[in-house]
MILUMLUM-762230 format. One record per residue (C-alpha): x, y, z; residue in three letters; residue number from 1. Coordinates in pm, 1 decimal. Layout:
BEGIN
+----------+----------+----------+------+------+
!        X !        Y !        Z ! resn ! resi !
+----------+----------+----------+------+------+
!        X !        Y !        Z !  ALA !  NUM !
...
+----------+----------+----------+------+------+
//
This chain:
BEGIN
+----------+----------+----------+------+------+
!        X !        Y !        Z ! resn ! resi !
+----------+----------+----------+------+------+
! -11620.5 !   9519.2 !  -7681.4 !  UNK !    1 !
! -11456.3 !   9409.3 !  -7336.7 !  UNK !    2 !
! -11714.3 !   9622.3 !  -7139.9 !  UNK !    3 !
! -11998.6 !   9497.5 !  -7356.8 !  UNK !    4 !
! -11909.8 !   9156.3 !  -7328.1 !  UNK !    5 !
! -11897.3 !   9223.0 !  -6913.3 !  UNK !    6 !
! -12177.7 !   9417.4 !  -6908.1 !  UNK !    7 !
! -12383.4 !   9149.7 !  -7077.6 !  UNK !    8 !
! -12295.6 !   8891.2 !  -6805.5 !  UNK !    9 !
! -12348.4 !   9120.1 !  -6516.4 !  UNK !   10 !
! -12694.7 !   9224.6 !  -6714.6 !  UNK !   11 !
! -12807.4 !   8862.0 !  -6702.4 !  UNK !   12 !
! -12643.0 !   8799.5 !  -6403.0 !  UNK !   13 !
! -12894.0 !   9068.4 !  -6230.0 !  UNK !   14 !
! -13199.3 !   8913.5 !  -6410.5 !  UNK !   15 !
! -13163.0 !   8599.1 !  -6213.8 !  UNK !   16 !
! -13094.6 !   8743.9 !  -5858.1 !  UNK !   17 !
! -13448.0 !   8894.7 !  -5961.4 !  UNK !   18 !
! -13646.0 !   8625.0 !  -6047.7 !  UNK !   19 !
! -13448.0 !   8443.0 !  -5751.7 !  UNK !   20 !
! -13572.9 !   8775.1 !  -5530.8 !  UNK !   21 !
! -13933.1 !   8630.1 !  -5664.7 !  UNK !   22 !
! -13877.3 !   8303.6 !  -5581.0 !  UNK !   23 !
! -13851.8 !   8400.6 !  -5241.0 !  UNK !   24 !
! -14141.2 !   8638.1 !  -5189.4 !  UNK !   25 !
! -14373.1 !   8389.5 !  -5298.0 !  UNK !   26 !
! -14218.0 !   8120.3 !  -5064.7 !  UNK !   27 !
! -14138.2 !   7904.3 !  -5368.5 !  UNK !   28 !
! -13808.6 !   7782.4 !  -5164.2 !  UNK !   29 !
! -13818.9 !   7397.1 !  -5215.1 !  UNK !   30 !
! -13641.0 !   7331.2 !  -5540.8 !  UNK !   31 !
! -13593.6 !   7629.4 !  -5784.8 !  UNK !   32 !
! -13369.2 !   7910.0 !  -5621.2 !  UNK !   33 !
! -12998.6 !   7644.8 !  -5687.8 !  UNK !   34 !
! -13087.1 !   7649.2 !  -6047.4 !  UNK !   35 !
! -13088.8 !   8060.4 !  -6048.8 !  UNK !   36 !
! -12817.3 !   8056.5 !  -5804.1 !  UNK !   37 !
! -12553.3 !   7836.8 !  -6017.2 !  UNK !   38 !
! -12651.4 !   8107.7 !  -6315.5 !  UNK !   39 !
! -12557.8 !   8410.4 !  -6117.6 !  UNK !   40 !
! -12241.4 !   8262.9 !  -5974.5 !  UNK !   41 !
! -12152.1 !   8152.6 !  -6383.9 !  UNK !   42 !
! -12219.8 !   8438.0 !  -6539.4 !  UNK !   43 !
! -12017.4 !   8664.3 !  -6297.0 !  UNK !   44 !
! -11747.4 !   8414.3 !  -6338.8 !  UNK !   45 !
! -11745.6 !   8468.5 !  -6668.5 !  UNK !   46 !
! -11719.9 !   8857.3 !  -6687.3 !  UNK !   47 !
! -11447.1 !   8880.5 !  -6407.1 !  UNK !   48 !
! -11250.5 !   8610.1 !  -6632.7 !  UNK !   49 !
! -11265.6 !   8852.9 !  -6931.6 !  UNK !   50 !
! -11123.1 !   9104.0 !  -6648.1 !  UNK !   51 !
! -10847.3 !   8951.6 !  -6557.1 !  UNK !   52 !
! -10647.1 !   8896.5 !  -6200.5 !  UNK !   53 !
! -10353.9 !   9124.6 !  -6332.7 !  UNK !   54 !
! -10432.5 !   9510.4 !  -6382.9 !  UNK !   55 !
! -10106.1 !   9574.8 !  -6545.1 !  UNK !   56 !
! -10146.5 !   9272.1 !  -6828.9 !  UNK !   57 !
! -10182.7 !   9363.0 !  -7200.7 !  UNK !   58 !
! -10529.3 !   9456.6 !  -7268.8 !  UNK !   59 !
! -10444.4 !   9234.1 !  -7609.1 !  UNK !   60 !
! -10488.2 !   8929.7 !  -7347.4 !  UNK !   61 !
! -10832.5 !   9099.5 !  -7235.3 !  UNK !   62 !
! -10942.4 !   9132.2 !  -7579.1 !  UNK !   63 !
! -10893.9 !   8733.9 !  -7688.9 !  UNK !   64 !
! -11081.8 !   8650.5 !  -7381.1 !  UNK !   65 !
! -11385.8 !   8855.0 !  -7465.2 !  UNK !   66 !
! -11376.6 !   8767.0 !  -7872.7 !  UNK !   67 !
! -11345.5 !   8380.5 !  -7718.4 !  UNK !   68 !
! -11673.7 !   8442.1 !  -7539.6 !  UNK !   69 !
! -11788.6 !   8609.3 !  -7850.7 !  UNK !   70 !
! -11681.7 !   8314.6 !  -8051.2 !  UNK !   71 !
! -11880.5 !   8066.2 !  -7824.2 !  UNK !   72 !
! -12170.4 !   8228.1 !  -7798.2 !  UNK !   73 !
! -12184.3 !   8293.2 !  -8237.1 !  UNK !   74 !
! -12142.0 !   7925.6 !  -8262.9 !  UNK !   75 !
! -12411.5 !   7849.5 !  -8022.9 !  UNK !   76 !
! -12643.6 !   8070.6 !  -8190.1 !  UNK !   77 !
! -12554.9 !   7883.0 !  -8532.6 !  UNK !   78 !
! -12564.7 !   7463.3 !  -8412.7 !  UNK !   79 !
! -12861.1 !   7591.3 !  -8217.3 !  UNK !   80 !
! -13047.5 !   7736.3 !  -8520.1 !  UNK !   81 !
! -12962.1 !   7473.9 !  -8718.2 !  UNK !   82 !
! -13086.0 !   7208.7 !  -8506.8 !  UNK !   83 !
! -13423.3 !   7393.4 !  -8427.6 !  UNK !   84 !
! -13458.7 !   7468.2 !  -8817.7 !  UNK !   85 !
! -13297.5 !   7367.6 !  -9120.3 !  UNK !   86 !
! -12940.6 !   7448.3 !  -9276.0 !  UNK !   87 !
! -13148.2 !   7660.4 !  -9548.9 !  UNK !   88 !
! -13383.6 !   7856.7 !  -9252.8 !  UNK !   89 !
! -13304.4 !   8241.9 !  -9298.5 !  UNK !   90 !
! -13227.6 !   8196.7 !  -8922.7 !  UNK !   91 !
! -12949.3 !   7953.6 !  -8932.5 !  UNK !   92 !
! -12814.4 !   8087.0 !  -9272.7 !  UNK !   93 !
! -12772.5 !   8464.4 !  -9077.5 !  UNK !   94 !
! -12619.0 !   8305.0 !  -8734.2 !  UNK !   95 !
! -12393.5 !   8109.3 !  -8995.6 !  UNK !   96 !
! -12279.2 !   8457.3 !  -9167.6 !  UNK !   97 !
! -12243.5 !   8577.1 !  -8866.5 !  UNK !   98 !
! -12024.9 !   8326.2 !  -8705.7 !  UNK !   99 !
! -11821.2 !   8318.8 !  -8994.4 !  UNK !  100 !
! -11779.5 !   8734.8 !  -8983.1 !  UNK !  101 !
! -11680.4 !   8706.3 !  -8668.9 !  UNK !  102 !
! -11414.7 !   8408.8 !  -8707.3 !  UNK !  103 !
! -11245.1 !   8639.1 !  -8954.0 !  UNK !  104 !
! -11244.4 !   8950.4 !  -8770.9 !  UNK !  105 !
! -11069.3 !   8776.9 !  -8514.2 !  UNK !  106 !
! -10840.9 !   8641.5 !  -8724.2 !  UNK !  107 !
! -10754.6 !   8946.1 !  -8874.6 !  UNK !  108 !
! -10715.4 !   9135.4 !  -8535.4 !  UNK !  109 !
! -10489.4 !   8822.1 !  -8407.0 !  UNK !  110 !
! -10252.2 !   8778.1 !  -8729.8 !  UNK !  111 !
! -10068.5 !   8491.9 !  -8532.4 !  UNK !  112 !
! -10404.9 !   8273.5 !  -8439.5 !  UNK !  113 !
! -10481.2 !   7977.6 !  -8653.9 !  UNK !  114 !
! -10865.8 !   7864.3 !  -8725.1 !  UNK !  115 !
! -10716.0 !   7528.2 !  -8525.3 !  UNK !  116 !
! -10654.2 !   7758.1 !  -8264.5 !  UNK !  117 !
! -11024.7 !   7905.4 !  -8240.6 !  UNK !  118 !
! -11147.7 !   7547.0 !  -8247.1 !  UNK !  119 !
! -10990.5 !   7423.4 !  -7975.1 !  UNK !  120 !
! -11079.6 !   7784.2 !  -7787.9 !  UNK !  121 !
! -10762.4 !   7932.7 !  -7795.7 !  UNK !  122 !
! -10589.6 !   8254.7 !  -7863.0 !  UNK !  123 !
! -10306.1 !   8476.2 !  -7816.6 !  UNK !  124 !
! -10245.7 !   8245.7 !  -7479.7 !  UNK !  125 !
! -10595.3 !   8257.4 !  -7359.3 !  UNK !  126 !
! -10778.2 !   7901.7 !  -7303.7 !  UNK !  127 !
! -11140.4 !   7937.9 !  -7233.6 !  UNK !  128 !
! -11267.0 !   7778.8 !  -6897.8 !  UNK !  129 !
! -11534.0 !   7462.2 !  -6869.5 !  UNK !  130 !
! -11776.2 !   7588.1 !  -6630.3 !  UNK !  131 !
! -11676.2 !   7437.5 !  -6330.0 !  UNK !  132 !
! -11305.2 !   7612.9 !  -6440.5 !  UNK !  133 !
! -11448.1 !   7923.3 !  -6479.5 !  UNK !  134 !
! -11626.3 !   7887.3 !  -6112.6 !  UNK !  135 !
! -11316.6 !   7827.6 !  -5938.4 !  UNK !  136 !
! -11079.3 !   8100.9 !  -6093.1 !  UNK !  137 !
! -11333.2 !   8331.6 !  -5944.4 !  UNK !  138 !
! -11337.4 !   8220.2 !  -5623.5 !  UNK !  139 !
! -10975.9 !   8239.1 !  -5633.8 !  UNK !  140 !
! -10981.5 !   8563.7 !  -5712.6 !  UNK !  141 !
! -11233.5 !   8682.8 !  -5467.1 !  UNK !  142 !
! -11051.8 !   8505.4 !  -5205.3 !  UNK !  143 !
! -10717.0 !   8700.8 !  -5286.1 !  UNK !  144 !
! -10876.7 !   8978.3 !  -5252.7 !  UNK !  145 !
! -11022.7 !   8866.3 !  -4868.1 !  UNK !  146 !
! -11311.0 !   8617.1 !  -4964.8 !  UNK !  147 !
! -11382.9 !   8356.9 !  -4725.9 !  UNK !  148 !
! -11448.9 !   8071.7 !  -4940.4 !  UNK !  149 !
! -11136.6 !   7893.9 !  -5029.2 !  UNK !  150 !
! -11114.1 !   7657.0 !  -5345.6 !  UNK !  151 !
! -11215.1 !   7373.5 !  -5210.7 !  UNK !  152 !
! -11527.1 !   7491.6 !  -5017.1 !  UNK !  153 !
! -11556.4 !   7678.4 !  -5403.4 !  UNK !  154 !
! -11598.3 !   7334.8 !  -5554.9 !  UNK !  155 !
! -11807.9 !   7187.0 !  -5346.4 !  UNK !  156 !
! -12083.8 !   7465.9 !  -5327.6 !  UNK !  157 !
! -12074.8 !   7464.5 !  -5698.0 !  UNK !  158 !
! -12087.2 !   7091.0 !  -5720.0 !  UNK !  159 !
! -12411.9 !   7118.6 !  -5501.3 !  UNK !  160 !
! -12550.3 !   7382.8 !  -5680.3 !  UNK !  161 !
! -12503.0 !   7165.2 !  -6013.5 !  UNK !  162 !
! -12681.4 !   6810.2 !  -5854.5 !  UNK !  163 !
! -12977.3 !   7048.3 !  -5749.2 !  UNK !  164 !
! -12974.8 !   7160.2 !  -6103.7 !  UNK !  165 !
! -12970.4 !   6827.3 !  -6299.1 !  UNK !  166 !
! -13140.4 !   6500.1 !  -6162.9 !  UNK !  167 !
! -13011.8 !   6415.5 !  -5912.3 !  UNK !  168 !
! -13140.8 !   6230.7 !  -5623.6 !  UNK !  169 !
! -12973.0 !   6323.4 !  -5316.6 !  UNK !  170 !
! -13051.2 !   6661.8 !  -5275.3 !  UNK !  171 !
! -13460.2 !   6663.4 !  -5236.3 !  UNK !  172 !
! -13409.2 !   6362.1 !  -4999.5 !  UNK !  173 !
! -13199.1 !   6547.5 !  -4805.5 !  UNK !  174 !
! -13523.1 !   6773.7 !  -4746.0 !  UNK !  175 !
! -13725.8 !   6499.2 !  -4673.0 !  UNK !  176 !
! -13885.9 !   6485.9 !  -4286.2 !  UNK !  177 !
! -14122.5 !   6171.2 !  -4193.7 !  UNK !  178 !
! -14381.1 !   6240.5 !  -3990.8 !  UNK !  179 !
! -14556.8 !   5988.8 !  -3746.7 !  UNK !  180 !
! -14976.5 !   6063.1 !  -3826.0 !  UNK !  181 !
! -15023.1 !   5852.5 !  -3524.1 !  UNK !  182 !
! -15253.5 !   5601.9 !  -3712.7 !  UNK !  183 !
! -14922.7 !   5420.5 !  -3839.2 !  UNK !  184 !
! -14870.2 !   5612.9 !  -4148.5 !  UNK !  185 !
! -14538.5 !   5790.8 !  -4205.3 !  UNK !  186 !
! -14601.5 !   6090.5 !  -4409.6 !  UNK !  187 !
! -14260.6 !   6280.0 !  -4605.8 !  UNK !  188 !
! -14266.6 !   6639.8 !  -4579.5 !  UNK !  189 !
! -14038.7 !   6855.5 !  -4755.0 !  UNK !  190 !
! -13821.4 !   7085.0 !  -4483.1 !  UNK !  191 !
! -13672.7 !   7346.9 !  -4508.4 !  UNK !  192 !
! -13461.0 !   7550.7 !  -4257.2 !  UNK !  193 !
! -13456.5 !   7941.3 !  -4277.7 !  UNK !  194 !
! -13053.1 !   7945.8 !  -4235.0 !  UNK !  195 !
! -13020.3 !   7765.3 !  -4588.3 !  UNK !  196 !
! -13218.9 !   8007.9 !  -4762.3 !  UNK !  197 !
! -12981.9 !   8299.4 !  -4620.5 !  UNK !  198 !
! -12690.9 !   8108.7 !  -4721.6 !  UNK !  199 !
! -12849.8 !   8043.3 !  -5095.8 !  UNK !  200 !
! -12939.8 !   8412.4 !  -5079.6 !  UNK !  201 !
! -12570.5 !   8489.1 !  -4993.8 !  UNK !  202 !
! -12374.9 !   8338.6 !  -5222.2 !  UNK !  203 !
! -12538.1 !   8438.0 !  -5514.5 !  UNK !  204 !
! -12588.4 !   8794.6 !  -5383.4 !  UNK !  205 !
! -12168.7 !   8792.0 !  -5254.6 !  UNK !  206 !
! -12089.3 !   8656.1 !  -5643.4 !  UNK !  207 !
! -12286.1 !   8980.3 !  -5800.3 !  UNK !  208 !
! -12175.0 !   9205.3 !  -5537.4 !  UNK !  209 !
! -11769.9 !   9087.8 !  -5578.7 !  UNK !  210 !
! -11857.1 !   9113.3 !  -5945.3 !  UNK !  211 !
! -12027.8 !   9413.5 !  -5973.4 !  UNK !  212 !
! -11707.3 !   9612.4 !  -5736.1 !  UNK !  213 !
! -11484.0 !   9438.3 !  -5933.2 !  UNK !  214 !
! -11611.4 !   9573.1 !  -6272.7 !  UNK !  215 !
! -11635.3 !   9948.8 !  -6096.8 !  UNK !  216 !
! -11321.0 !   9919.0 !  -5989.7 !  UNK !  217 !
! -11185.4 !   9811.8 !  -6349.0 !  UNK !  218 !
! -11336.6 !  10074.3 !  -6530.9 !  UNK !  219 !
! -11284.3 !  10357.3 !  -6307.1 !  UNK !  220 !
! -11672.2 !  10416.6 !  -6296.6 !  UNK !  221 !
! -11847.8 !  10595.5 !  -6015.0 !  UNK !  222 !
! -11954.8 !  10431.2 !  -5678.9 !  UNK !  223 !
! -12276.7 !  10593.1 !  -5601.1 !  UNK !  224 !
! -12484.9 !  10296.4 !  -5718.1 !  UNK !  225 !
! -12228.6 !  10027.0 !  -5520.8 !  UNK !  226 !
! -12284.1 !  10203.6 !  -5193.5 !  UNK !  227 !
! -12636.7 !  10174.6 !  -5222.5 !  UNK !  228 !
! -12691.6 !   9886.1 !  -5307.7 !  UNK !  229 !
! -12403.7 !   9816.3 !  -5026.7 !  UNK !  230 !
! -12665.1 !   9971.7 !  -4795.3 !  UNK !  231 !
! -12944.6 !   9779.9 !  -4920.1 !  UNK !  232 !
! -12794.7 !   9455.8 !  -4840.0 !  UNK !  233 !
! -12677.2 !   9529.8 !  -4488.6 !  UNK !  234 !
! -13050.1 !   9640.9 !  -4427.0 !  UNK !  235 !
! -13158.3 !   9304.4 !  -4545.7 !  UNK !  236 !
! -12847.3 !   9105.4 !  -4445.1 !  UNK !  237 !
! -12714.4 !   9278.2 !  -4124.8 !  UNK !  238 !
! -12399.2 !   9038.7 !  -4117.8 !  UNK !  239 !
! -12328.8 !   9029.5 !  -4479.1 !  UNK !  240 !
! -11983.2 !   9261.2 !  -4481.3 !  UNK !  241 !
! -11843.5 !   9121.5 !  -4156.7 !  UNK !  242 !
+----------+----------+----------+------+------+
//
């Protein structure tokens, strides 16, 4: 279940660089990419926090992470049906049966837990992470292991990222460049610069990459696929490892 759980994380995570890789090609640069970028960057927080920081900790600990993420996501699926349906919709009534299945296989597999517990998203010493939480335990991580971007620097990417994502005002007036017409008209045009695309481009590609190695490395799996894609980027991104 842990390597499901990761895999489906990294899965989406992938889907996004993609339609981000789209984005780009078709020059659509202005105000989309952030939004793609702050979903890579969570969902490969996410799988590394199932991981762990500490090889040699009981997998048990491993285990109520992933069934946490489990948990949220079954109880999504239920409010979420119920709200776009009714309480007696064949949809909601499965995602309810479901959650509920779920709530007592974890119970059962954690004999000490409480259903308190697994409302307040806790178990067997494992508190799941807000977003923003989530965010910065990776970047921790990645830094320990020789990242460059510190906690701080973390926070205020991510912040970014999120007030491109929801209205916000700042950032698209940031972009802004008036231009004299000559005939006493000042005309906004949206700027961009080429270096803030690479940077965009980098930190979501360096959170898949540091994910992706991470998960390899974890799992014992083969390397083949890393190094090409490790190739791949340095082709495209010359000063990406250095």
């Amino acid at each position: 279940m842990i390597a499901e759980v990761v895999q489906t994380f990294l899965l989406t995570a992938s889907g996004h660089l993609g339609a981000l890789a789209s984005l780009y090609a078709s020059v659509e640069v202005h105000f989309s990419p952030p939004l793609l970028i702050r979903a890579v960057i969570e969902n490969c927080a996410h799988a590394l926090w199932v991981l762990g920081d500490d090889p040699d900790e009981s997998s048990e600990n491993r285990l109520a992470r992933a069934y946490l993420e489990e948990l949220l996501s079954a109880e999504e699926a239920k409010k979420n049906a119920g709200r776009m349906h009714t309480k007696s919709h064949p949809s909601y009534l499965q995602a309810e049966r479901a959650y509920k299945a779920l709530k007592r296989q974890v119970l059962a597999r954690f004999p000490g837990a409480s259903r308190e517990d697994l409302g307040e998203r806790r178990l067997n010493g494992q508190v799941f992470p807000g977003l923003e939480s989530s965010v910065m335990w990776m970047y921790a991580l990645t830094e320990m292991h020789g990242g460059t971007i510190g906690k701080d620097s973390a926070s205020g990417i991510y912040g970014f990222l999120s007030n491109r994502t929801h209205p916000t005002l700042y950032p698209a007036r940031q972009r802004r460049r008036w231009h004299d017409e000559g005939d006493g008209r000042q005309v906004a045009y949206v700027h961009v610069e080429i270096v803030d695309l690479e940077n965009e481009a980098r930190a979501a590609l360096a959170a898949f990459y540091n994910a992706l190695n991470y998960t390899a490395s974890y799992f014992g799996w083969p390397t083949a696929e890393i190094n090409r894609l490790e190739a791949q980027i340095e082709e495209a991104i010359p000063t990406f490892f250095r």
